[in-house]
C-alpha positions as CSV (number, residue, x, y, z in Angstrom):
1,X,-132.8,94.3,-80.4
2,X,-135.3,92.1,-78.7
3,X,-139.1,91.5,-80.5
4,X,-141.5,91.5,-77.9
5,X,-144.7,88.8,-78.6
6,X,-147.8,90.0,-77.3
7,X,-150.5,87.7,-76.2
8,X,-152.3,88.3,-79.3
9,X,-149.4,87.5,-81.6
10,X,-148.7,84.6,-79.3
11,X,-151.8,83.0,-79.2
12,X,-151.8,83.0,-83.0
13,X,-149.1,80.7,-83.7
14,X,-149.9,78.2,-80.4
15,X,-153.7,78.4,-81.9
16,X,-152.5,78.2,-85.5
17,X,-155.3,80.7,-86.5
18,X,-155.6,82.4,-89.7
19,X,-153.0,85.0,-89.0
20,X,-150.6,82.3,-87.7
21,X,-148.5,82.2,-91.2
22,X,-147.9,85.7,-92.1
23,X,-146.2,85.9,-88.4
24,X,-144.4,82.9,-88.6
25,X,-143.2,84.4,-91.9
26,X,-142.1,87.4,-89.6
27,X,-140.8,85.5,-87.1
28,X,-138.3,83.1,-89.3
29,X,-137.3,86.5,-91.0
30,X,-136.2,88.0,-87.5
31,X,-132.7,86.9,-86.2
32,X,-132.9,88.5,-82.5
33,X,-133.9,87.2,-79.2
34,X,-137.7,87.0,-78.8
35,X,-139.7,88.3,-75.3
36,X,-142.8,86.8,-74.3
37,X,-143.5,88.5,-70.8
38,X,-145.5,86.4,-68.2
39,X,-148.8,87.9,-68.8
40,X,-148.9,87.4,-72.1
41,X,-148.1,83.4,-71.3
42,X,-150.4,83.6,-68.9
43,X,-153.5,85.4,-71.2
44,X,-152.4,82.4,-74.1
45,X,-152.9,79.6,-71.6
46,X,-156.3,80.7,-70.4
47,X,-157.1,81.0,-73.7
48,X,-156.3,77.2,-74.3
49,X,-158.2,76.2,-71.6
50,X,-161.0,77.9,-72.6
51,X,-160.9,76.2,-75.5
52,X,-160.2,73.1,-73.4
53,X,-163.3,73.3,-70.9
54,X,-165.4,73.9,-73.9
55,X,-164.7,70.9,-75.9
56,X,-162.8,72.8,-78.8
57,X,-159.5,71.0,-77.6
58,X,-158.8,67.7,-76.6
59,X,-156.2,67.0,-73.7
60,X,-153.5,66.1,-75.5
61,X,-154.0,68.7,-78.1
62,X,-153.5,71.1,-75.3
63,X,-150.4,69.7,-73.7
64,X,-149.2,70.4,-76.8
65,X,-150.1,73.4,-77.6
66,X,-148.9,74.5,-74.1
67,X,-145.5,72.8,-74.8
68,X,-145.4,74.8,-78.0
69,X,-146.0,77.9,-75.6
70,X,-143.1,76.9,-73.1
71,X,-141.0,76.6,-76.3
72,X,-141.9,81.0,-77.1
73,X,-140.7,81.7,-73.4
C-alpha cells in the first residue's frame, strides 16, 4: 500500500510547523512507498515562496526547504 501526502501534510514537515512531529512520528512508523502527487508539490512550493517574497524565509533557507521537498517526491 502506498500513503498518499497531501499538500497539507506535506507542507508540515518542509515548514517544520507545530504538527510536523506527530507526522514524522507517522511517517518513520510507515514502511511503504510514499505519494506526493504534483499539485500537492506544487501548492508546498508556493507556499515557500510566499513565505519567501514576504521576508519570513531567507534564500537559502528556501533552497533548502525545497530540496527537502524534492526529497518527499
Amino acid at each position: 500500500m502506498t500513503l498518499y501526502l497531501d499538500a497539507s501534510v506535506a507542507a508540515s514537515i518542509i515548514l517544520k510547523e507545530p504538527s510536523a512531529a506527530m507526522v514524522r512520528r507517522r511517517l518513520v512508523e510507515w514502511s511503504g512507498p510514499l505519494l506526493l502527487s504534483d499539485l500537492a508539490s506544487a501548492e508546498v512550493s508556493s507556499a515557500i515562496s510566499l513565505r519567501l517574497r514576504t521576508h519570513r524565509e531567507i534564500v537559502a533557507s528556501a533552497t533548502l526547504r525545497l530540496d527537502g521537498l524534492d526529497r518527499l517526491k
